[in-house]
C-alpha positions as CSV (number, residue, x, y, z in Angstrom):
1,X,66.2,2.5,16.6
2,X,64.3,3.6,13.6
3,X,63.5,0.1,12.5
4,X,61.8,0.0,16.1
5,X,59.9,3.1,15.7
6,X,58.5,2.2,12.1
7,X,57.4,-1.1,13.2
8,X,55.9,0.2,16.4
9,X,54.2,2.8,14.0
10,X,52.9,0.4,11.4
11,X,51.7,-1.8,14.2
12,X,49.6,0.9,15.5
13,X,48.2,2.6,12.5
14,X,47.3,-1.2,11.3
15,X,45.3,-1.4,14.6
16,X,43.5,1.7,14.1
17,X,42.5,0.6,10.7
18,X,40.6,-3.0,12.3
19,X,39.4,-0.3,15.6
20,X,37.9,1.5,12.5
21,X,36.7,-1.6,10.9
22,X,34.8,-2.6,14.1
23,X,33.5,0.8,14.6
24,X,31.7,0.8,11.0
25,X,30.3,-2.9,11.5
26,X,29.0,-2.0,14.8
27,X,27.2,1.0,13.3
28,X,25.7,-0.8,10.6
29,X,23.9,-3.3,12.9
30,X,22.5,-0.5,14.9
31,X,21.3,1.0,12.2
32,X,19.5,-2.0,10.9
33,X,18.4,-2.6,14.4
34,X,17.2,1.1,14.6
35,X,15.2,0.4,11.2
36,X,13.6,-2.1,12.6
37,X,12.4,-0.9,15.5
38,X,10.1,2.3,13.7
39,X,7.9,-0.9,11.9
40,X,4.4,0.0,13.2
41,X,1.9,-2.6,13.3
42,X,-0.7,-1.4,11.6
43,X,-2.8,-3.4,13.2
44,X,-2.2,-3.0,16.7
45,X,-1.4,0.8,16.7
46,X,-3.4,3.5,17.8
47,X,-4.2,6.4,16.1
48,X,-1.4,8.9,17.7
49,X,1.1,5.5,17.2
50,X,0.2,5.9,13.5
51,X,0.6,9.3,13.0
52,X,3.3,9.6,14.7
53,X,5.5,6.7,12.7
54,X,4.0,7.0,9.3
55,X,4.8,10.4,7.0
56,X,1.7,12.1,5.4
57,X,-0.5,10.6,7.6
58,X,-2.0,13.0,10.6
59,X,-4.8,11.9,13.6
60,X,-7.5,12.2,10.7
61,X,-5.7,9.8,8.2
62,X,-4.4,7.5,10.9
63,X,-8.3,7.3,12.8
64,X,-9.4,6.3,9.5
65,X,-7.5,3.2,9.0
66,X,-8.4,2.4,12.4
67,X,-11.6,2.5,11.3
68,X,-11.5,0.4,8.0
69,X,-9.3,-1.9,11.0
70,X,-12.4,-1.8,13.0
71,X,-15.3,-2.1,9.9
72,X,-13.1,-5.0,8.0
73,X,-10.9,-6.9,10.6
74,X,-7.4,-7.1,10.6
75,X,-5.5,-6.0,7.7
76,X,-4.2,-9.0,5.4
77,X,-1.2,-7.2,3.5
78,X,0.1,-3.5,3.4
79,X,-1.1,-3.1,-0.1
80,X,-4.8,-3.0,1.5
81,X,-3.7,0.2,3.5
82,X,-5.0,1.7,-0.4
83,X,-8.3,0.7,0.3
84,X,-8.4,3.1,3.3
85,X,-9.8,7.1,2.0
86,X,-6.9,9.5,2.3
87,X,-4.5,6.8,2.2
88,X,-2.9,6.4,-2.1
89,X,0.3,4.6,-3.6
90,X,3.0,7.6,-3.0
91,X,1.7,7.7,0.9
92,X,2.4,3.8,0.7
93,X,5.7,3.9,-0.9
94,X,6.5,6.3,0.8
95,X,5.9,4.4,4.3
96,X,6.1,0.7,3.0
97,X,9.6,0.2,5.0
98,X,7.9,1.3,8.4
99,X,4.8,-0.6,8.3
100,X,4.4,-4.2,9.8
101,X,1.4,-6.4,10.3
């Protein structure tokens, strides 16, 4: 009788361990999927789209590059976000995983 109870315990605390397993894996991918979806394209976005997904840039900052958007064309890589006034390397860095083209 206690054979049976061990095994019938080891059987379920194994299957808690995979339940566990799938639990973490599932998270992962929604978090990658969730990373994924805060890209903004900055050159489709409007200005409140912008603000709104980029940190350390407001309306003002964000209807700037819409401007240099507007003045240049399309930007060509997300380094050229530099060229825009208000816009330097630590707000870049600090946004480079959100921004698409």
């Amino acid at each position: 009788m206690k054979t049976i109870i061990m095994v019938v315990a080891s059987v379920f605390l194994l299957s808690m361990g995979f339940a566990q397993s799938s639990l973490a894996k599932d998270k992962e991918i929604k978090t990658s999927t969730t990373q994924v979806q805060e890209r903004v394209n900055i050159n489709k976005a409007d200005a409140k789209q912008l603000a709104a997904a980029l940190k350390g840039v407001g309306l003002k900052k964000a209807q700037a590059i819409i401007e240099y958007r507007n003045q240049y064309g399309d930007f060509q890589s997300i380094n050229e976000l530099t060229a825009v006034k208000g816009i330097g390397e630590k707000t870049l860095e600090k946004n480079r995983a959100k921004i698409g083209l």
